[in-house]
C-alpha positions in Angstrom: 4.2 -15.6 -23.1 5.8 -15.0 -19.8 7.1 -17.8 -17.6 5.7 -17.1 -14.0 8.7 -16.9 -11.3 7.2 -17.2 -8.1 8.8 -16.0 -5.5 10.8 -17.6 -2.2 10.2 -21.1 -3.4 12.6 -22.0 -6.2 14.6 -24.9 -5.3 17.9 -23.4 -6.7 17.8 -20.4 -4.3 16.5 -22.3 -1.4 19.7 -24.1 -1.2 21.7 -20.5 -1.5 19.6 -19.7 1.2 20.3 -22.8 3.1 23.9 -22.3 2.6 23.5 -19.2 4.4 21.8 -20.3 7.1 24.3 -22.9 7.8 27.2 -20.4 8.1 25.1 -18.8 10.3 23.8 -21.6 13.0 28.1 -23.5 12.6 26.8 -26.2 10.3 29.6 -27.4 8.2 28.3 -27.0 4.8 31.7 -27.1 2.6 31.3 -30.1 0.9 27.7 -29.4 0.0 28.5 -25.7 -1.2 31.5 -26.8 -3.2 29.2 -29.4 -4.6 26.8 -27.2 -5.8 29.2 -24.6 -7.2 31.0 -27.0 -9.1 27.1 -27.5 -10.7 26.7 -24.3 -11.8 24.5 -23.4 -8.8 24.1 -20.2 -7.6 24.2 -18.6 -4.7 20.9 -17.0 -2.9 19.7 -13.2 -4.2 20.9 -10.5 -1.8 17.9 -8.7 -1.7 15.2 -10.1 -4.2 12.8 -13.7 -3.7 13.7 -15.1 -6.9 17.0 -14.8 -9.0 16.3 -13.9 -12.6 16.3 -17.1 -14.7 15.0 -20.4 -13.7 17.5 -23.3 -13.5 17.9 -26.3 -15.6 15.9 -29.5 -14.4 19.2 -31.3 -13.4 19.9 -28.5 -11.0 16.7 -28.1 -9.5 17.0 -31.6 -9.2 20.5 -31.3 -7.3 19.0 -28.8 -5.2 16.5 -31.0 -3.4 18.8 -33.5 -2.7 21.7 -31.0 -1.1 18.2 -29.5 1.0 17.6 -32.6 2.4 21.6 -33.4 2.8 21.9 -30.3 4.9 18.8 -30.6 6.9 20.7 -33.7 8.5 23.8 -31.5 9.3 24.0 -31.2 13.6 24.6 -27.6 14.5 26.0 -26.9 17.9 24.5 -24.0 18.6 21.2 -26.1 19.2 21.9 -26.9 22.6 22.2 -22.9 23.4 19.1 -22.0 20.8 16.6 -25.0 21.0 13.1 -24.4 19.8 10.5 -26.5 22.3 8.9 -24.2 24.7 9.6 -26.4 27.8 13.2 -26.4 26.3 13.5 -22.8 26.2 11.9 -21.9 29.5 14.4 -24.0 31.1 16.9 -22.1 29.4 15.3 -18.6 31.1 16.3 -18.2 34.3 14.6 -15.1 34.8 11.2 -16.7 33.2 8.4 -14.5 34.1 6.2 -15.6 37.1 2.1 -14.6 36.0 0.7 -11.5 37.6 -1.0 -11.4 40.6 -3.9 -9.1 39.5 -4.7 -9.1 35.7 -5.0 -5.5 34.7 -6.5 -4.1 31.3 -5.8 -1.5 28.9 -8.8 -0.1 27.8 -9.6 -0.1 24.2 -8.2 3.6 23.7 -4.9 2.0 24.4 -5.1 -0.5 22.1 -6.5 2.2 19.4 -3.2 3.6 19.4 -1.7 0.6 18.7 -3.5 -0.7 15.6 -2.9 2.9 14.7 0.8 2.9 15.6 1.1 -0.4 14.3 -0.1 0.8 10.7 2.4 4.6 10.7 5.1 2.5 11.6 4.4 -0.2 8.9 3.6 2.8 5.9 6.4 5.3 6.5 9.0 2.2 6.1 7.0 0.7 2.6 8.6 3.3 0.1 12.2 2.2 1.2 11.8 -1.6 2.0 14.5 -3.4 0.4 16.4 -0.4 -0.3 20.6 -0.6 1.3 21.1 2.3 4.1 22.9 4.3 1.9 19.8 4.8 -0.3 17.3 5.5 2.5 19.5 7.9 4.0 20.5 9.5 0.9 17.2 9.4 -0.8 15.6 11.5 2.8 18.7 14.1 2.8 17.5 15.0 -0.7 14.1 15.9 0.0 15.1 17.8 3.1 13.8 14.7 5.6 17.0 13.6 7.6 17.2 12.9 10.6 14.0 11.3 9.4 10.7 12.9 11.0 8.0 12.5 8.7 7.1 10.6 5.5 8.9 9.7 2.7 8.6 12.3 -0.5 9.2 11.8 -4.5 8.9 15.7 -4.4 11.9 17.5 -4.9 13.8 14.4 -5.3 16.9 14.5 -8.1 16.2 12.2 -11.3 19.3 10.8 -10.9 19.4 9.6 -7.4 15.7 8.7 -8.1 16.7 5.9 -10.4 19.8 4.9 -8.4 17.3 4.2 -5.2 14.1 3.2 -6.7 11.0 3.2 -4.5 9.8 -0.1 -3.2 7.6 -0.8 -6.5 4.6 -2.4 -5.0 4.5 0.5 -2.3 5.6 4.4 -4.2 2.0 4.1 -5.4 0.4 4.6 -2.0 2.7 5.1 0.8 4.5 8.4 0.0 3.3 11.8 1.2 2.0 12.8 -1.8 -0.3 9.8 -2.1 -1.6 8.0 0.5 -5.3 7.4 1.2 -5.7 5.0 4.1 -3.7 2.4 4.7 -3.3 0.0 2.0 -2.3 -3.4 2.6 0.6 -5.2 4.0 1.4 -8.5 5.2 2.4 -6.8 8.7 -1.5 -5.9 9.0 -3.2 -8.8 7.5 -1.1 -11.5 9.8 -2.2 -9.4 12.9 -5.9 -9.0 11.8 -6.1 -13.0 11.1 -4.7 -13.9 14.7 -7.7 -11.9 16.2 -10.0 -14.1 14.0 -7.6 -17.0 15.3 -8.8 -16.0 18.5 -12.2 -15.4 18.0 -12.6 -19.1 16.3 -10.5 -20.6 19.1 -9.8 -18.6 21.9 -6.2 -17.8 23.4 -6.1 -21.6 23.5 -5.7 -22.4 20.1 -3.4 -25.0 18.6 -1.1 -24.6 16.0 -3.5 -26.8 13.8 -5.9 -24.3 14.0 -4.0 -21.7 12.9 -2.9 -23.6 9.7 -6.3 -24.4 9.1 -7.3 -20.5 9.4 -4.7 -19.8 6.6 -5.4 -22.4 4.4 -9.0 -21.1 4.9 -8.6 -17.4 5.1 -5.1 -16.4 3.8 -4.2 -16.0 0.2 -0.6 -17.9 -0.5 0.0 -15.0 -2.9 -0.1 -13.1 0.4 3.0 -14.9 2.1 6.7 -14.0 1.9 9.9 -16.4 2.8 9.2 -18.8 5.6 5.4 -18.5 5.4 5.3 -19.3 1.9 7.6 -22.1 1.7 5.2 -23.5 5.4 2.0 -22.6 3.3 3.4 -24.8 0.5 4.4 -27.4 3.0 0.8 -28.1 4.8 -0.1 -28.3 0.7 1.9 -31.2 0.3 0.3 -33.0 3.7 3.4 -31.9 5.8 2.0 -31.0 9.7 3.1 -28.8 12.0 5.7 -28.5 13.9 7.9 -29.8 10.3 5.9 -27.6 8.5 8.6 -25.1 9.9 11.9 -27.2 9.1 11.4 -28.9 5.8 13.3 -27.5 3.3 12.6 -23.9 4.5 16.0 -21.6 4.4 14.0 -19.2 6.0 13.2 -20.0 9.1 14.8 -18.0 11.4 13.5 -14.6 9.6 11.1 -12.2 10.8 7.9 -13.5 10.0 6.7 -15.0 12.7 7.8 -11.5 14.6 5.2 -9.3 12.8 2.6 -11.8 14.1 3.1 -11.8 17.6 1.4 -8.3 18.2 -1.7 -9.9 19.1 -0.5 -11.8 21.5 0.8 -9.3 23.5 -1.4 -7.3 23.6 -4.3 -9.8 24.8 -1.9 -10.8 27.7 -1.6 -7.6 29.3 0.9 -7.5 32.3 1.7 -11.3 31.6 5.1 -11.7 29.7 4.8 -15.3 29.9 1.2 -16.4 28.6 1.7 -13.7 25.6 5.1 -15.6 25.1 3.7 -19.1 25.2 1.0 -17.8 22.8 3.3 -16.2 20.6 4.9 -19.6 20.6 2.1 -21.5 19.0 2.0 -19.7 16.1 5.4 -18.9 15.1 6.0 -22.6 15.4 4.2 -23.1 12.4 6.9 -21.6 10.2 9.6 -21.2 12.4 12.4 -22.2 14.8 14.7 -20.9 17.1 15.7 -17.2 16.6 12.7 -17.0 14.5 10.8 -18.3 17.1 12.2 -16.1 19.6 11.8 -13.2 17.6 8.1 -13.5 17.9 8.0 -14.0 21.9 10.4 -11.3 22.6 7.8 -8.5 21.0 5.0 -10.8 22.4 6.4 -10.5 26.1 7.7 -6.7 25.3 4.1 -6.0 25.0 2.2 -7.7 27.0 4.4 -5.7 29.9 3.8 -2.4 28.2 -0.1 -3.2 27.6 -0.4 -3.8 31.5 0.2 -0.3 32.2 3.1 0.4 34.6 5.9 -0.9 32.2 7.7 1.9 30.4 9.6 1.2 27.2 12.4 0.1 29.0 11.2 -2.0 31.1 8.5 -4.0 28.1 11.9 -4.8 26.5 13.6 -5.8 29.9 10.5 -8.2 30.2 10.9 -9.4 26.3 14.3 -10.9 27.1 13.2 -12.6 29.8 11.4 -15.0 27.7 14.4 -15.5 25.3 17.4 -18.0 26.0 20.1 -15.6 27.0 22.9 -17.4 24.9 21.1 -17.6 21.5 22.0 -14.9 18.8 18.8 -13.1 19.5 19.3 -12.5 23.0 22.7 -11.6 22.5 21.7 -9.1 19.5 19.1 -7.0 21.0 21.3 -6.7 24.1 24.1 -5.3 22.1 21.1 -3.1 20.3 20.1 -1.6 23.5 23.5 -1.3 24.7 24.7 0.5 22.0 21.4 2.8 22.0 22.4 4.1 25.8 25.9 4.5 25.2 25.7 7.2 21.9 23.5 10.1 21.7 23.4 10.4 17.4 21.1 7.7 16.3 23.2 6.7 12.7 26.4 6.2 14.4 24.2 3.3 16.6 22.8 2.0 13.2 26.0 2.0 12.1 27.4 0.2 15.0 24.3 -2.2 14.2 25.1 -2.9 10.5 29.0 -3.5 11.3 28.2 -6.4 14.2 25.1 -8.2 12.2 25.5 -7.0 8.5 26.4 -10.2 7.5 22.7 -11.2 8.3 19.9 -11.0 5.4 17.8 -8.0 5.4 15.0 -10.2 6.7 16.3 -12.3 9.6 15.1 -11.6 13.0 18.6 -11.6 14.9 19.7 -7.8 13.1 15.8 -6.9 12.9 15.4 -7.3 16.7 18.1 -5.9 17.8 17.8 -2.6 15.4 14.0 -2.4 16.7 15.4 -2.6 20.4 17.7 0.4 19.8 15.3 2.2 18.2 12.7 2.4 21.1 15.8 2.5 23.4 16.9 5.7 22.1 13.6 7.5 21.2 12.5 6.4 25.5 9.2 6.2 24.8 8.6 9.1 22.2 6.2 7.9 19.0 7.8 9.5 16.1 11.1 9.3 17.6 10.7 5.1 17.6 8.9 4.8 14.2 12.0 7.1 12.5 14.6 5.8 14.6 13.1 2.1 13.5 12.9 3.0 9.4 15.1 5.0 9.4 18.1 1.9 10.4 17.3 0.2 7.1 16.9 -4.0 6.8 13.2 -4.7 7.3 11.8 -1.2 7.4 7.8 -1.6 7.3 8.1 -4.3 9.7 10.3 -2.7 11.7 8.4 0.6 11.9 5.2 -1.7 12.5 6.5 -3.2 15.8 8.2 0.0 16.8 4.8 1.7 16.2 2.6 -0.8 17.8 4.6 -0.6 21.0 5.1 3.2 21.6 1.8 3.4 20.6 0.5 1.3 23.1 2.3 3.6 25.8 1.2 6.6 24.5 -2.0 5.2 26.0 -4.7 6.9 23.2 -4.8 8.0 19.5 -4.6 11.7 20.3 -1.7 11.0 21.7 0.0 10.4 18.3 0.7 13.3 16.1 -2.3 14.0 13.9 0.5 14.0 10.6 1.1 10.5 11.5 -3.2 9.3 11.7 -5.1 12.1 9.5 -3.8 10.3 6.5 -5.0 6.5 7.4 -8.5 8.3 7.3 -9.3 5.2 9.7 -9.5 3.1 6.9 -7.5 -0.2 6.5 -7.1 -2.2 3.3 -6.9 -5.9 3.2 -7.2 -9.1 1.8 -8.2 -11.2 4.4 -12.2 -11.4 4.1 -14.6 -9.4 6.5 -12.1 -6.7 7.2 -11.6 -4.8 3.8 -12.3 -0.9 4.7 -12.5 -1.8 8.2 -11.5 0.9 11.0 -9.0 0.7 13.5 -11.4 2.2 16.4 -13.4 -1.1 15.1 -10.2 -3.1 15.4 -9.1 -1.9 18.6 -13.0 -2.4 20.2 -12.7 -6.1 18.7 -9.6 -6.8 20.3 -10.8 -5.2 23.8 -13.2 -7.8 23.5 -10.5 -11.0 23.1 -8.2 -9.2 26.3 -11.7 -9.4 28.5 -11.7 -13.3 28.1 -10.2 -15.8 29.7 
């Protein structure tokens, strides 16, 4: 019989993690990492949720204690990166004031971007996880570089086929060849659960309510990294806002980021109230960066979804609502910077990937700033930002969702995206999270119409 290793919770790679994360945010963690190499403990998976062999109880058992141990640790970037939203609206001095008028996209709008949303989210599935060198190599193969449609096994070389495996849960329905609708992903169900979250509770919700929608309505073999381990946390009768910051490494990743679409998009042409939104629920499993991740894209779109913002001007209104010294803020400036200053599109990835490589594939501060100079350098175009956005490696599908959902948005109706991109959907969405399997995304987009006409 086969032990089960679960994924993102086991205590010896938490504290890899957490070792990480405390490089990262100036915690001095030498004594504890020393500690727990002179164990025998190892250090987190580069790419993977679990290393391969469980460890021995006496270093499971070490690996709690050195958690807790570095949880007490004072980083000094907190002052510049704090997570309260009254804390980091006083850190904004270019907050956004509300609108004087409330305008509303009409629900062809926000057709395009469910629909947008889902392209982005399937061209990056076959090559999530994979390093740069194996997206780009396994596209040039197949004749699909610079990237401009979907990803093909056809044509593609044995060998390089085995050096750069396919995304193993994905090949099976997300390559050319084979997809038939659009099968599920984390980066659909979280949005489709925040538009039950606000048809239970309105735009007012608490972040009590949303952990009692997942525990109700979300399968925990459905979360990754920080939603997991917070999932696992309101198990063991920890509440929210700690549900976020006990003994979870990942924290500052981009979960809470592919969640925050909703919330733009119900605030249209108020940055601000989408942010605050936004707020509530990535608090749940997040803080700081991770938290700002989520208001960024939540702010970018509710400026794009009120119809005179461009694409540069929805990510102009997404910093706003970010401290300006944190990493984040810092990041996606550089991002967009770096976007305006060189025409080829891999020498700015590769500019990216020098500066933030030494993030994880899955935290928010290189994610957010790869998905800013995507859009930045397509200006608007919808295949150009879902390519640009995979094709920069790191967190594909959810970069290519975000990407998606915002040019989609300004391409203002689904005929305005390139029938390559829709026909294969066949307006069809698969999903876990009850009352939505099969469900299609003109259905999704009159739903949501319906949550942006109330207060």
């Amino acid at each position: 019989m086969t032990g089960l290793r679960l994924t993102w919770v086991q205590p010896e790679d938490l504290l890899g993690h957490e070792l990480r994360q405390a490089e990262e945010d100036g915690r001095d963690a030498r004594d504890v990492r020393s500690r727990w190499l002179r164990a025998g403990g190892p250090l987190a998976p580069p790419r993977a949720g679990a290393s391969p062999t469980p460890a021995p109880p006496h270093l499971r058992a070490l690996a709690h204690e050195l958690l807790d141990e570095l949880a007490l640790l004072p980083s000094p970037l907190t002052e510049y990166e704090p997570t309260p939203l009254a804390l980091i609206t006083a850190a904004c001095p270019a907050w956004p004031a509300p609108p004087a008028t409330r305008p509303s996209p009409g629900a062809d709008a926000l057709h395009a971007a469910w629909l947008g949303r889902a392209v982005g989210c399937l061209l990056g599935k076959p090559v999530e996880k994979l390093p740069l060198d194996g997206i780009r190599a396994l596209a040039r193969a197949t004749g699909n570089w610079p990237l401009t449609t979907w990803f093909t096994a056809k044509g593609l070389p044995p060998e390089l086929a085995a050096a750069h495996p396919w995304n193993r849960r994905s090949a099976a329905t997300s390559l050319a060849e084979n997809i038939d609708g659009m099968p599920e992903d984390d980066d659909l169900n979280y949005p489709l659960l925040n538009l039950l979250l606000l048809q239970r509770h309105g735009k007012a919700f608490t972040t009590a309510e949303l952990a009692q929608l997942w525990l109700d309505e979300l399968p925990a073999g459905r979360t990754f990294t920080a939603e997991r381990i917070a999932y696992r946390n309101l198990l063991s009768g920890v509440e929210p806002p700690l549900t976020a910051a006990r003994r979870n490494p990942f924290r500052e990743w981009i979960g809470a980021a592919i969640r925050a679409d909703i919330h733009g998009w119900t605030h249209p042409g108020d940055p601000a109230a989408a942010a605050a939104q936004a707020h509530r629920d990535a608090c749940l499993t997040h803080t700081a960066n991770g938290v700002y991740g989520a208001m960024f894209i939540a702010a970018a779109l509710a400026a794009a979804a009120g119809g005179t913002a461009g694409v540069h001007d929805a990510l102009a209104a997404g910093l706003t609502v970010v401290p300006p010294r944190s990493r984040l803020s810092r990041a996606v400036r550089f991002g967009i910077d770096t976007a305006r200053a060189e025409p080829d599109f891999d020498t700015v990835v590769d500019h990216l990937h020098a500066a933030l490589g030494h993030y994880h594939w899955v935290h928010a501060v290189p994610n957010a700033a790869l998905l800013a100079a995507a859009l930045t350098h397509a200006d608007g175009d919808f295949s150009g930002s879902i390519c640009r956005a995979v094709s920069g490696g790191w967190d594909t599908d959810s970069n290519g969702a975000t990407a998606g959902s915002l040019a989609g948005l300004l391409a203002g109706r689904p005929d305005a995206i390139p029938g390559r991109w829709t026909a294969p959907l066949k307006n069809r969405l698969a999903t876990s999270v009850a009352g939505f399997y099969g469900i299609g995304f003109d259905t999704l987009a009159h739903l949501t119409h319906q949550e942006v006409l109330l207060p």
